[in-house]
Each structure stands twice: as structure tokens, then as C-alpha cells.
C-alpha positions as CSV (number, residue, x, y, z in Angstrom):
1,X,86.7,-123.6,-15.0
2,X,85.4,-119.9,-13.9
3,X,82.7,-122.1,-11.5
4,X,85.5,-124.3,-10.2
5,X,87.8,-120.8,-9.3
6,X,85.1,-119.0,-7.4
7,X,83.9,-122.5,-5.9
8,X,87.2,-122.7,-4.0
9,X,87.8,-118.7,-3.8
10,X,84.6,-119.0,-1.1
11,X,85.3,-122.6,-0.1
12,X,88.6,-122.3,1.3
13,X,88.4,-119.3,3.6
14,X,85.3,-121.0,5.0
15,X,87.2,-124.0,6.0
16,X,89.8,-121.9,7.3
17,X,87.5,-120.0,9.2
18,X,85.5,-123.0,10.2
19,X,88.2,-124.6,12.1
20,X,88.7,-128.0,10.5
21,X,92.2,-127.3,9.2
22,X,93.7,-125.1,12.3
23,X,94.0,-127.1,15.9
24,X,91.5,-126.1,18.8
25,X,92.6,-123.4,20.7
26,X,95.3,-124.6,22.8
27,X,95.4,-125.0,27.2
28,X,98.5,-126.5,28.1
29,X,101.9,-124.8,27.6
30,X,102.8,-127.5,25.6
31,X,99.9,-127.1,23.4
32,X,100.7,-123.8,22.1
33,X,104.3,-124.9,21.6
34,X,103.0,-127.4,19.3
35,X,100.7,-124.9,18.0
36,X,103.6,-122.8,17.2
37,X,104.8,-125.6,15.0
38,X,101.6,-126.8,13.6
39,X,101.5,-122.9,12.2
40,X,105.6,-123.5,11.1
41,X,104.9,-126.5,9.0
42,X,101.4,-125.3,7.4
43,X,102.7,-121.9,6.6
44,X,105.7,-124.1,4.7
45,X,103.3,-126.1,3.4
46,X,101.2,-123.8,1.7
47,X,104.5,-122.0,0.0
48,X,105.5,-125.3,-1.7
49,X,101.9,-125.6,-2.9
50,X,101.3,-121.6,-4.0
51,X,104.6,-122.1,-5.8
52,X,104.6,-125.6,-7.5
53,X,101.1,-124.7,-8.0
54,X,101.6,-121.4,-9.5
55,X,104.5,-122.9,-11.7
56,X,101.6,-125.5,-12.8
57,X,99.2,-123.1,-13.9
58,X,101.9,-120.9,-15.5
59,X,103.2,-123.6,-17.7
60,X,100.2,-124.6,-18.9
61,X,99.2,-121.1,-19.8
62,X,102.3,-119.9,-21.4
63,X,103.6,-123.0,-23.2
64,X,100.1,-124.3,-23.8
65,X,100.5,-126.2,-28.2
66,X,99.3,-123.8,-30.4
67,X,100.7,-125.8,-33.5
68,X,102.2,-129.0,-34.4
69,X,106.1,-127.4,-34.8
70,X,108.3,-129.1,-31.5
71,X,109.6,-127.2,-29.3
72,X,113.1,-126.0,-28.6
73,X,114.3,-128.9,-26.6
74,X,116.3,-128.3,-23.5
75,X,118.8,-130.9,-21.9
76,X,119.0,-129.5,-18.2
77,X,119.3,-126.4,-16.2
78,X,122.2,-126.0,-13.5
79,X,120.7,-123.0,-12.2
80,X,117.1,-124.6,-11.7
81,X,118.1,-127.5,-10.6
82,X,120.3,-125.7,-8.0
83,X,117.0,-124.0,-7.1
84,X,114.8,-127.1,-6.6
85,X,117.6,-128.9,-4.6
86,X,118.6,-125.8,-2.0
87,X,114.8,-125.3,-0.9
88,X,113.5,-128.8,-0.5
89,X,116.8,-128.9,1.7
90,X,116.0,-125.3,3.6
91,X,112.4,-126.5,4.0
92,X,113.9,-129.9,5.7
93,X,116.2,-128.6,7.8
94,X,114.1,-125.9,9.3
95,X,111.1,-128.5,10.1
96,X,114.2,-130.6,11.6
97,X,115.4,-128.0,14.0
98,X,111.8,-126.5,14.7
99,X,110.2,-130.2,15.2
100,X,113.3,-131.4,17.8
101,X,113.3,-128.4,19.2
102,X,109.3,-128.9,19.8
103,X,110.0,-132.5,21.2
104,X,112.6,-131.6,23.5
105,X,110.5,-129.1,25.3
106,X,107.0,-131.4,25.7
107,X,109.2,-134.0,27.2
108,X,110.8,-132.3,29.3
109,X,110.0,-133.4,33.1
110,X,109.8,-131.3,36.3
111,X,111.2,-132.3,39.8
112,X,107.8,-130.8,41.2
113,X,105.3,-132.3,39.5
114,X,102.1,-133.4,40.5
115,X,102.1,-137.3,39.7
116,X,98.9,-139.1,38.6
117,X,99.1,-142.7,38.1
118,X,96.3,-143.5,34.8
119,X,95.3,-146.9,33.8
120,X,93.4,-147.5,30.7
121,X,91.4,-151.3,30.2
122,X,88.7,-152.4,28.0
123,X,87.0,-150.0,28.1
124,X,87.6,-147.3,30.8
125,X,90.3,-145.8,32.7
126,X,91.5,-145.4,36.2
127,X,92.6,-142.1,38.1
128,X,94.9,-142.9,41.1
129,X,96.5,-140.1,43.4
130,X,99.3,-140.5,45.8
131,X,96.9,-140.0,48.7
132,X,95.5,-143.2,47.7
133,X,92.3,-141.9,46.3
134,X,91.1,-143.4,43.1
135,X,88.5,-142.9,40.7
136,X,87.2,-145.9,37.7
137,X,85.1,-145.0,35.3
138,X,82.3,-147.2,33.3
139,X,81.6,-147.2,29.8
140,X,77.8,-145.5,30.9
141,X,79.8,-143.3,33.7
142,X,83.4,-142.0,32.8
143,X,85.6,-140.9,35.2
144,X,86.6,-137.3,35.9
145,X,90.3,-136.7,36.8
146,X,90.7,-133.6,38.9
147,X,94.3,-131.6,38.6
148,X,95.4,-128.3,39.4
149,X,96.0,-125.9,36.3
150,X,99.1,-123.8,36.5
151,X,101.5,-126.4,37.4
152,X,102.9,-129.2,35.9
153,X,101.1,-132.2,35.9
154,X,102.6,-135.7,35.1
155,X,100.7,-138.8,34.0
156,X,102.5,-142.4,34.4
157,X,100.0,-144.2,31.5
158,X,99.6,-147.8,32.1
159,X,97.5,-150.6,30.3
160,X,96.4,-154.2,31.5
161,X,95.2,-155.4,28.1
162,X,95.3,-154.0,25.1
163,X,97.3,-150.5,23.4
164,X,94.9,-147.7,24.3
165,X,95.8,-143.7,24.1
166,X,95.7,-140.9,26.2
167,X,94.5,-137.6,24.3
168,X,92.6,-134.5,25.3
169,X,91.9,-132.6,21.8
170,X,92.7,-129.1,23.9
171,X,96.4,-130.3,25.0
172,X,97.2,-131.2,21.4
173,X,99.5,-134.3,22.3
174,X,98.2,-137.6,23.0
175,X,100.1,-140.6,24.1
176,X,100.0,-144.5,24.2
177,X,99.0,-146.5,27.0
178,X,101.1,-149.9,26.4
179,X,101.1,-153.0,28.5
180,X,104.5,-152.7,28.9
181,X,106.0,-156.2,30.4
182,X,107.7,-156.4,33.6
183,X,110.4,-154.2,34.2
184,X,109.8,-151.9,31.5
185,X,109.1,-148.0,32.0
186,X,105.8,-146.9,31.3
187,X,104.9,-143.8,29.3
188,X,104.5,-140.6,30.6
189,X,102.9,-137.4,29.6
190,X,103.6,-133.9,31.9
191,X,101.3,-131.0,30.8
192,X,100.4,-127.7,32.3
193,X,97.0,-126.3,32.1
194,X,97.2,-123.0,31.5
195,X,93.9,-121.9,33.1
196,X,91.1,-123.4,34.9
197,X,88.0,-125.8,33.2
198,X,86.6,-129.1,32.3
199,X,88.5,-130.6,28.9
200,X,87.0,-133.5,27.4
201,X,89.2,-136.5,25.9
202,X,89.0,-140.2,24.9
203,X,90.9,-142.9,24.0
204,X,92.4,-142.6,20.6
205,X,93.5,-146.0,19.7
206,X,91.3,-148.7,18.2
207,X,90.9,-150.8,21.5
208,X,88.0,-153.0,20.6
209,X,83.9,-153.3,21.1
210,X,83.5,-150.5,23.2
211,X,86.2,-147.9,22.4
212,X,83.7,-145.1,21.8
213,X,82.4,-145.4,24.9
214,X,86.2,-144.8,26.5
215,X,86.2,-141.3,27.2
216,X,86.7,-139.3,30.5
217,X,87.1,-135.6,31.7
218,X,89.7,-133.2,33.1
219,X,88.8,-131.1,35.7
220,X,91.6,-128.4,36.2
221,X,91.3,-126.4,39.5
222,X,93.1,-123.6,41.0
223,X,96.0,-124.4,43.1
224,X,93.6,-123.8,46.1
225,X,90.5,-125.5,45.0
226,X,92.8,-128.6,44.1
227,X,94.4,-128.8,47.5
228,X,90.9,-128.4,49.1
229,X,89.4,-131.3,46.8
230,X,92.6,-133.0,47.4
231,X,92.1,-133.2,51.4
232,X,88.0,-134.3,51.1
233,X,87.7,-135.8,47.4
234,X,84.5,-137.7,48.2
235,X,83.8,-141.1,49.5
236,X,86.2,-144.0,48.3
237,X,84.7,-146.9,47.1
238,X,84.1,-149.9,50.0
239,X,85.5,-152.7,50.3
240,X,84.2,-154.5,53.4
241,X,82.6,-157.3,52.4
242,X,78.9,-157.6,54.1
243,X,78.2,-160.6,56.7
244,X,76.3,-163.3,55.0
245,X,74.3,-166.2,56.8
246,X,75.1,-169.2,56.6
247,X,72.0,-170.8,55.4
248,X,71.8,-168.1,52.4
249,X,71.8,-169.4,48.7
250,X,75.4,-169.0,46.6
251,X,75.6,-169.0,42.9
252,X,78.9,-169.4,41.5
253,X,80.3,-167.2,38.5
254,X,83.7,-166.4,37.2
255,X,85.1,-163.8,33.8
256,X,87.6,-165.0,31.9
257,X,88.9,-163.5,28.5
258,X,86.5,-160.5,28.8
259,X,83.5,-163.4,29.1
260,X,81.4,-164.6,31.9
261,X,81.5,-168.6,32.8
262,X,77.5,-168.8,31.7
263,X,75.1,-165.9,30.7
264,X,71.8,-168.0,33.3
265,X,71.4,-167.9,36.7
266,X,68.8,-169.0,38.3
267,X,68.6,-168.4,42.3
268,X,65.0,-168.6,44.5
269,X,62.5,-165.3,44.6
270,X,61.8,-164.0,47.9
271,X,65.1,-164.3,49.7
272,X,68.3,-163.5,49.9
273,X,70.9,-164.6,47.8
274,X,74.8,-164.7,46.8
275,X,76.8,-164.0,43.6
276,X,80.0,-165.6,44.1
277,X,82.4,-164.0,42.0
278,X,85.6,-164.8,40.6
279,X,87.6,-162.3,38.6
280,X,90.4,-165.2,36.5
281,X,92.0,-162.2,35.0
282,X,94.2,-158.8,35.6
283,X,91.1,-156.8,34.2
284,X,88.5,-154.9,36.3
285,X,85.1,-156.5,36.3
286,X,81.9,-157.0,38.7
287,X,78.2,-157.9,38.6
288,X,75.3,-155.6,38.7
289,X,71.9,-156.8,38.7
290,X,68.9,-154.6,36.2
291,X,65.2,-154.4,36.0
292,X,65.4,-153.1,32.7
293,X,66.6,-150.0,32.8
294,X,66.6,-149.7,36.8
295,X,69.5,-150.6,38.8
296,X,68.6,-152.8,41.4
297,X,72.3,-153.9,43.1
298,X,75.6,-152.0,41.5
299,X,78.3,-154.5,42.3
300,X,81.3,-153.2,43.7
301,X,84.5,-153.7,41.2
302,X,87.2,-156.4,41.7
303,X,90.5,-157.5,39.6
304,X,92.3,-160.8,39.4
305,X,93.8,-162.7,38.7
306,X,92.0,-165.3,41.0
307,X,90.2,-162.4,43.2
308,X,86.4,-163.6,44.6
309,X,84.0,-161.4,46.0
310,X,80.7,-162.2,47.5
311,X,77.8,-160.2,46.5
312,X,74.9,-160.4,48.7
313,X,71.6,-159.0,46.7
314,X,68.3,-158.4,48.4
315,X,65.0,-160.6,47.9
316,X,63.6,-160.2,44.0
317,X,60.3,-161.0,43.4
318,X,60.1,-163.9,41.2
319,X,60.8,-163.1,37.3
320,X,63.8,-162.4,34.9
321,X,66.4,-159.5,34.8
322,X,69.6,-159.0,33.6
323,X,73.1,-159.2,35.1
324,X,76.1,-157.2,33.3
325,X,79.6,-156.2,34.0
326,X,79.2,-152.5,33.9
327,X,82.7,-152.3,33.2
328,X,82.2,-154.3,30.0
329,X,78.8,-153.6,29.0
330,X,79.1,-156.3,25.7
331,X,77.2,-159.8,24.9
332,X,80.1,-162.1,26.9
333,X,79.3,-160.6,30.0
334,X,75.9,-159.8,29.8
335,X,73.1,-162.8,31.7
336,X,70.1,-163.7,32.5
337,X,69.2,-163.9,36.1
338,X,66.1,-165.9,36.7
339,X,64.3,-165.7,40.2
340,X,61.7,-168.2,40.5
């Protein structure tokens, strides 16, 4: 018993010092809020349990059977059990009160706001601005979303497939991503940053083959780095289609249900040559061609339904490699492309 009490006199400190019962350190106003009542509702917590506890340990001590005489037998207590009812009910009201106090104020929305539309699909998300910029991310390459810290930033969280979630461990809330139907309101999230820095987050929702893979960055700025990324954020990505001869060799392939039509093509070595690609569903897919690990054409990303591309790849020399939806890195839409 002696073991047991010094085991946990120099475990628990360590955990508490250790960080895996307190929240990371928080970088949104609304994190610390939350914070705040993490600290409420653990400080309550561990009253209940010193006391209930304590009562435990006392009992057993003092009224531990020394003989085989019964005890005086008691029927009831007004006093105690006035006791045991009025601070269950304290306890509840105050979490109540601290808890919608808590909820009001992280949902609260601001008229100036910078808005950031975020889709999540298997298995990646999409950044777009109001300038018309976007940024998708792959499961080997996840996006970055860049936002100014010390103003409020709002998220509008939609989902083509599946229930994903929205959560940065540093901002302490995380919210769904639902495929909401048609005219239903999407879920939003509004933060702000409190200082500048790259925060790491992920989808926290069971979303299928590749959820670990679904993670992304974001990169707070100051107000004036943001508006100077804002006005030059890179290059988009292009959509002109390349001129293709008409002579040129076209093999057809379509996704459907997270799948390609076939996982073998075969098209000639030594010349030129089409993919023809059809994207059947409201998911984000393309075709990238690999030498094993080397990238030899990077496809550029469509979504359906019923969108084609055409993807004209230079000469290979004669062989097998691999074509993949980099967006969907799994066995149904992974191929074998055969030049020969």
C-alpha cells in the first residue's frame, strides 16, 4: 500500500507537469476562453474527487470491523443528505452558467471578419479566398491556409462526401464539416489568433482510408504581411487546356465512387499520348503519371460530376509505371500504365 502511495505521490505531478492532462497553450481568444473553463470544470472536478475520496479512505479507516458485534444502525440523515443534494446542485449550476456563458462568446460572429471558404473531401481540404485564390492540398502535400492574426477570422466549413472536422489542437475548438444538403447553412468557425505563427491541425473525424494523411497548416501573418500575401499569393493553378494534334493517341478513363474505370492502360512508347479523363462525381480527382518514385506528369485537378479533361503526357520510353490520383492515393485509383 506504502509503494502504491509514493507511486502516485511522484506519478501525478509528472503527468501534471508533462502536459497530458492540461490543454496546449492556447492562440486564439477563444482558446483561452475555453481554457478558462477547462481550468473551472477540472478544479471542480478534482474537489468532488479529494472529497468523496477522502470520505472513502476515512471510512474505511475509522469504521474498519474490529469484532463481530453490528453496528449501531442508522436509518437516514436530513442534514447529510441536505449536504450531498445542495452541492451536486451548486457544482451543476455553476458549470451551467460558466459552460453557456463559454458557448455564447465562441459563437459569437463579427461584421468584419475575414471570410475563408474551407472544403474538406477524401482526403484533403480546400482553402478559397474572396479574391478568388485557392489552395488544395494532397494527401503527400497538404495545404497551408494563410490568415491574418489579430483579427477575427471566419471559416464557412463545407464537405462533398463524407463528415470530416476542422481542429487545430492550439485553437482548442474543432468543428464538423457536414455535407449539408441543399439549402441548408453550413457550419462556421470565427477565431482570432492572438499572435503570429504556423499551427498545425487535421481532420478529427474518422473519414476513411486515408484520414491520417488529412492534415493542413495555418499560417497567421501580421495584418501587413497578410495584405501583402493577399495582393501576390503565388501562381494559381492553370486551367488552359494544351493544343493536342489530331493524329495523337487518346486513352479513355473515368473515377466513380472514389475508383478508377480500370487500373491498365496501355498507350505506344515514343510518342505522345492522351489521358482522357472523366471525373463522374462531385469529388476532386486527376491523373498523375510515376517512374517509381519520380514524377513524370502531375495532372492538373478536376471535379464532376461529368467534367473531362485532356491530359497530354510526353513520349515514355517503352516499359511500365504507375498512374494514381494524388488526391486519393489508395488501391481503386491506383494503375498500371503500360508503354510498349
Amino acid at each position: 500500500m506504502k509503494q502504491l502511495i509514493r507511486l502516485a505521490a511522484v506519478a501525478l505531478p509528472a503527468l501534471l507537469l508533462s502536459g497530458c492532462i492540461f490543454p496546449p497553450e492556447p492562440k486564439t481568444t477563444e482558446a483561452e476562453e475555453v481554457r478558462i473553463l477547462f481550468l473551472v470544470i477540472f478544479a471542480l472536478g478534482a474537489i468532488v474527487f479529494v472529497g468523496v475520496e477522502g470520505f472513502l479512505l476515512y471510512a474505511v479507516v475509522r469504521y474498519r470491523r474490529r469484532d463481530d458485534r453490528l453496528p449501531v444502525q442508522h436509518h437516514g440523515n436530513t442534514k447529510v443528505e441536505i449536504v450531498w443534494t445542495v452541492i451536486p446542485t451548486i457544482i451543476v449550476l455553476i458549470l451551467f452558467v460558466t459552460s453557456m456563458f463559454t458557448l455564447g462568446s465562441i459563437s459569437a460572429r463579427s461584421d468584419d471578419a475575414t471570410v475563408i471558404e474551407v472544403e474538406g473531401f477524401q482526403w484533403q481540404w480546400t482553402f478559397r479566398y474572396d479574391t478568388g485564390y485557392e489552395v488544395t492540398g494532397t494527401p503527400g502535400d497538404p495545404p497551408a491556409m494563410v490568415v491574418p492574426a489579430g483579427v477575427p477570422v471566419r471559416l464557412v466549413l463545407r464537405s462533398d462526401d463524407v463528415i470530416h472536422s476542422f481542429y487545430v489542437p492550439a485553437f482548442l475548438v474543432k468543428k464538423d464539416v457536414v455535407p449539408f444538403g441543399q439549402g441548408q447553412a453550413p457550419n462556421e468557425l470565427e477565431f482570432t489568433i492572438t499572435e503570429p505563427g504556423i499551427y498545425r491541425g487535421q481532420c478529427a473525424e474518422f473519414c476513411g482510408d486515408l484520414h491520417a494523411d488529412m492534415t493542413f497548416t495555418v499560417d497567421a501573418r501580421s495584418e501587413a504581411e497578410y495584405a501583402a500575401w493577399l495582393e501576390d499569393p503565388g501562381e494559381p493553378t492553370p486551367t488552359a487546356q494544351p493544343s493536342i494534334p489530331e493524329d495523337t493517341f487518346v486513352v479513355e478513363l473515368s473515377a466513380e465512387n472514389i475508383a478508377f474505370s480500370t487500373h491498365e492502360l496501355t498507350v505506344p512508347a515514343n510518342e505522345p499520348f492522351v489521358i482522357r479523363f472523366t471525373n463522374l462525381e462531385s469529388v476532386q480527382h486527376n491523373v498523375s503519371v510515376y517512374d517509381n518514385e519520380e514524377t513524370l506528369f502531375e495532372g492538373q485537378a478536376v471535379t464532376g460530376p461529368d467534367a473531362t479533361i485532356d491530359y497530354l503526357i510526353q513520349p515514355l520510353d517503352a516499359g511500365e509505371y504507375t498512374f494514381i490520383c494524388d488526391f486519393h492515393p489508395i488501391a481503386e485509383m491506383t494503375g498500371t500504365l503500360t508503354a510498349e
